[in-house]
C-alpha positions in Angstrom: 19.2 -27.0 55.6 15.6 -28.6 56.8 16.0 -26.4 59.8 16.0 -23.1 57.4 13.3 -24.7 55.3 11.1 -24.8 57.8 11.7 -21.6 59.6 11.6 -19.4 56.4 8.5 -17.6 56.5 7.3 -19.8 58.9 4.0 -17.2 59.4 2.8 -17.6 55.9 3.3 -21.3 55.9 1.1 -21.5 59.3 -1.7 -18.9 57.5 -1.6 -21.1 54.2 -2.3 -24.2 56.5 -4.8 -23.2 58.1 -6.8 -21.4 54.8 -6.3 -25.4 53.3 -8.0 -26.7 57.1 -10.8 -24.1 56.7 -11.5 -25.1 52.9 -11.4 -28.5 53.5 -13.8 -28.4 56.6 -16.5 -26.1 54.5 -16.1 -28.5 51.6 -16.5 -31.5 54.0 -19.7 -30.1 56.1 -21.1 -28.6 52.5 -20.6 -32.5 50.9 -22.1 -33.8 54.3 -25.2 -31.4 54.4 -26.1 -32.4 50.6 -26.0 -36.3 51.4 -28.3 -35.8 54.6 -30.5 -33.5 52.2 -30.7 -35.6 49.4 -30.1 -33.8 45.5 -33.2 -32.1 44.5 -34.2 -33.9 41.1 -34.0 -30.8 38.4 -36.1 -30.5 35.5 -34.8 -31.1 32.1 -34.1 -28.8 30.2 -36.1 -27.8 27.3 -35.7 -29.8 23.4 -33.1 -32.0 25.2 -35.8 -34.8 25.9 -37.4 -36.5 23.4 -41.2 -35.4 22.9 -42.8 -38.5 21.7 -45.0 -40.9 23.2 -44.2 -43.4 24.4 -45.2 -46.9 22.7 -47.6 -49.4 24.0 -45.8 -52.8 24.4 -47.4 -54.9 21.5 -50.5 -57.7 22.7 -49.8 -61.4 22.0 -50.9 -63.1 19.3 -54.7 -64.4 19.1 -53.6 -67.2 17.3 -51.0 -69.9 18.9 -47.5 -70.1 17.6 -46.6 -72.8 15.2 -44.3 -75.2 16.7 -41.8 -76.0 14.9 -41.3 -80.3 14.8 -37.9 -81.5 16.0 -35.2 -84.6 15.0 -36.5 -87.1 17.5 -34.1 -88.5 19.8 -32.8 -92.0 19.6 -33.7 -94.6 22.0 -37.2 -92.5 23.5 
């Protein structure tokens, strides 16, 4: 039985195994060739971004911050 299943169309089997080696090296050296080239930073595309400015972070206050008195602690 495992003899037959191996033997049947045992030319095919050999052709698809070595189109699956091919693919798999061309994938692997296309993958390997991106990584050494880093990925080029696209554009966005246009109306997917927002177009507004972008706000200024706001300045302190000119005036010092009320501090607010606290319960004192016992025995200090």
């Amino acid at each position: 039985m495992t003899k037959q299943l191996v033997l049947h169309n045992w030319r095919s089997k050999i052709v698809s195994f070595l189109v699956a080696v091919a693919i798999w090296y061309l994938l692997g050296n296309h993958v390997r060739q991106i990584i050494e080239r880093g990925i080029p930073q696209r554009p966005p595309v246009p109306g997917t971004i927002d177009t507004k400015p972008e706000r200024t972070p706001e300045p302190p206050p000119a005036f010092p911050v009320p501090v607010v008195p606290t319960v004192p602690v016992p025995g200090s």
